[in-house]
C-alpha positions in Angstrom: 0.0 0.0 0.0 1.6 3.4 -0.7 0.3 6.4 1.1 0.8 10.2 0.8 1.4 11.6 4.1 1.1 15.3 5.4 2.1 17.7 7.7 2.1 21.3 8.2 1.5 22.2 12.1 4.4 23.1 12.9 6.7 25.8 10.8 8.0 22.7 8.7 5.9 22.3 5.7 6.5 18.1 4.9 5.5 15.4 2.4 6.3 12.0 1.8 5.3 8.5 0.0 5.4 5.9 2.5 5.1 2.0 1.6 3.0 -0.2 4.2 4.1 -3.5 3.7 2.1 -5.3 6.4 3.9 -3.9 9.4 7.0 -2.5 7.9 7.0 0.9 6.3 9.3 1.8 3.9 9.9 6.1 2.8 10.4 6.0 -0.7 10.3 10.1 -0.9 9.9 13.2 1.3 10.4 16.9 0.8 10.9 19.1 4.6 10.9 23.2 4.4 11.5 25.0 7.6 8.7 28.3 6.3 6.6 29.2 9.0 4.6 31.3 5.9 5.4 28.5 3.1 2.8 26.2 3.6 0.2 27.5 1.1 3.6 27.6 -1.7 5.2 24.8 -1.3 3.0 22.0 -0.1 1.5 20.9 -3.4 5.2 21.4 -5.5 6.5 19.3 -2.4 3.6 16.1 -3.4 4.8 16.6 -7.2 8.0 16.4 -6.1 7.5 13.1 -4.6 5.3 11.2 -6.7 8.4 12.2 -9.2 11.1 11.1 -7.3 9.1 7.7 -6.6 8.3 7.5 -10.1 4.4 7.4 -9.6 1.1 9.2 -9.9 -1.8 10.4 -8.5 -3.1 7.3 -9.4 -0.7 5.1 -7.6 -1.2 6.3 -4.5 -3.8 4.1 -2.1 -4.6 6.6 1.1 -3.6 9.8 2.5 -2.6 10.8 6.2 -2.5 13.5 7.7 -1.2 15.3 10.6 -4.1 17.3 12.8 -2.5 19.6 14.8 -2.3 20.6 17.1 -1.0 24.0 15.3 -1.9 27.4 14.7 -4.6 27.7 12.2 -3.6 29.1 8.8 -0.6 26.3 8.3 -2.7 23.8 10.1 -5.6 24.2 7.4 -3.4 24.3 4.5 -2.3 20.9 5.3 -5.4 19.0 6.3 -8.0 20.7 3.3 -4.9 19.7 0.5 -5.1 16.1 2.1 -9.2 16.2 2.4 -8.9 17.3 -1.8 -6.2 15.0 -2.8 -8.1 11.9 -1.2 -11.5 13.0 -2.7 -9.9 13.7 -5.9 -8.1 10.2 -6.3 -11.0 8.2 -4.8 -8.9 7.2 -1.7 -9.7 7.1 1.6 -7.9 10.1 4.4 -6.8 9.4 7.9 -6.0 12.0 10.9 -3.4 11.5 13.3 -2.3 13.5 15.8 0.7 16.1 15.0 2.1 15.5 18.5 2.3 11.5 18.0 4.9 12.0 15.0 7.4 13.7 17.9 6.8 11.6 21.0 5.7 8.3 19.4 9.4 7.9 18.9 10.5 8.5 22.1 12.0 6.6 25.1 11.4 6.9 28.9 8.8 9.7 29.8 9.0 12.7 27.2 7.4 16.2 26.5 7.3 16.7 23.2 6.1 20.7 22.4 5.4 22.4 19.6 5.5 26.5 18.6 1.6 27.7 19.4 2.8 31.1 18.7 1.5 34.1 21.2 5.0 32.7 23.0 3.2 29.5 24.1 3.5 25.9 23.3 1.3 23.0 22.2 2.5 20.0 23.8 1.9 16.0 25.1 3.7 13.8 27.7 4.4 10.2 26.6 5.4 7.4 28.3 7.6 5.3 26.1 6.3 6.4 23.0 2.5 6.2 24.3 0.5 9.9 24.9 -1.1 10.4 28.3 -3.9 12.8 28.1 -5.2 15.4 25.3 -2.5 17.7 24.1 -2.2 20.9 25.5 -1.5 24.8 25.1 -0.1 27.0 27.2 2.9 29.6 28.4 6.6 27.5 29.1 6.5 29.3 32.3 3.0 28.1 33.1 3.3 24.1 32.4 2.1 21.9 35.2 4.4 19.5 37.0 4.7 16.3 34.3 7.3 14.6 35.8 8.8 14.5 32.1 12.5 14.1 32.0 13.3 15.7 28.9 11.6 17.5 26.1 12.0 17.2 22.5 10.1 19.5 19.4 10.1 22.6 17.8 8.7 24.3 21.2 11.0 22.7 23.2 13.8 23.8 21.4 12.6 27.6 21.2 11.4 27.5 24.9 14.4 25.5 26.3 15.6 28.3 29.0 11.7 28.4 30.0 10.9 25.1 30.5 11.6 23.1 33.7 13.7 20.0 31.9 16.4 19.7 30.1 15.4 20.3 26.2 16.7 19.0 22.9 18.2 22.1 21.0 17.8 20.7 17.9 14.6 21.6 16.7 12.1 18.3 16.0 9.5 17.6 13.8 6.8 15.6 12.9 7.9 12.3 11.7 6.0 11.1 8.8 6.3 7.5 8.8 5.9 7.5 12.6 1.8 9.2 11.4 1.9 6.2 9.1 2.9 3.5 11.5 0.1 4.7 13.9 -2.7 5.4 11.3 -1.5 1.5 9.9 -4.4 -0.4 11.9 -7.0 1.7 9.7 -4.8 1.3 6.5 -4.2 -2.4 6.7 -7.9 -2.9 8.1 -9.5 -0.5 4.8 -11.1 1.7 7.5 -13.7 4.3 5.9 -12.5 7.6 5.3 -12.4 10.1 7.9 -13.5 13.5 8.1 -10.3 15.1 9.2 -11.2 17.2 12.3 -8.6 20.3 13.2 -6.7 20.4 16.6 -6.6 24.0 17.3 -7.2 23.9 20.8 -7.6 27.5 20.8 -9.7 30.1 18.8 -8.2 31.4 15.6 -6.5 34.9 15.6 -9.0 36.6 13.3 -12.1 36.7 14.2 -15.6 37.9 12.5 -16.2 41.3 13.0 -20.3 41.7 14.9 -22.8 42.2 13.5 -23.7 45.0 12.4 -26.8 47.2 14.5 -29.9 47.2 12.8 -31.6 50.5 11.7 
């Protein structure tokens, strides 16, 4: 089975063609930007640019996944509506996975793995050996509760590392692709019905819609 995956929560703007071979996953192409604005630009040259370097088309690709956030909205919705239209447009079924999984799916021992929210803040997760505990959450470095996390890894955690109450990675991490594969592979391997891909934004957007306006 060979599946486009997406990602664009965080300021990396990612694609890739993954092969699900029963349980083993092979990447067979991937394109990464670090542009916080670049999502709407460079996602869909980034898909050409794999199904090219893979030597395929639209119409070899089985299923789409896609990374839900959280993330701040514009880069968020760039990423999930291009998956939504791919997936309708090749007949294929779409799959959501949480944006946080790709970072602290990976990891070992008990891990915080935090993502830029903007407004200086952080979106973040605590996983024990690779497994989330709890919803993911947003708030100020300054302000996180006591997790009992040993270290934490991500783009947030890198920007935030003086501010947070662990040690930090200070190499910024992103979203791993395959890792949104591997978890999404029950629903792949079991033909699941498409999803309707549902945004983590846990907070309102920045713009909002003006009132309305008084009547006469």
């Amino acid at each position: 089975m060979r599946v486009l995956a997406l990602d664009t929560s965080t300021a990396a703007v990612q694609a890739a063609l993954v092969d699900l071979d029963d349980d083993e996953l092979f990447l067979t192409a991937f394109r990464r930007e670090v542009d916080a604005r670049g999502h709407v630009e460079k996602l869909a040259p980034f898909i050409e640019g794999c199904l090219a370097d893979a030597g395929r088309t639209v119409k070899d690709v089985d299923a789409v996944v896609s990374g839900i956030g959280p993330g701040p909205f514009t880069g968020l919705r760039v990423g999930m509506v291009t998956a939504a239209a791919f997936a309708d447009g090749a007949g294929i079924p779409v799959y959501g996975v949480c944006s946080l999984d790709g970072i602290g799916g990976n990891t070992r021992g008990r891990a915080l793995a935090a993502t830029d929210a903007r407004r200086k803040e952080i979106y973040w997760a605590v996983y024990e050996d690779g497994v989330r505990e709890g919803e993911p959450q947003v708030c100020k470095p300054s302000e996180l509760p006591d997790t009992r996390a040993d270290y934490a890894i991500g783009e947030g955690a890198s920007k935030y590392a003086d501010e947070l109450p662990m040690e930090a990675e200070a190499t910024a991490i992103y979203p791993d692709l395959v890792k949104l594969v591997e978890l999404a592979g029950p629903r792949l391997l079991a033909g699941a019905p498409t999803e309707k891909l549902t945004p983590l934004y846990l907070r309102r957007p920045d713009a909002q819609p003006s009132g309305a306006a008084p009547s006469a």
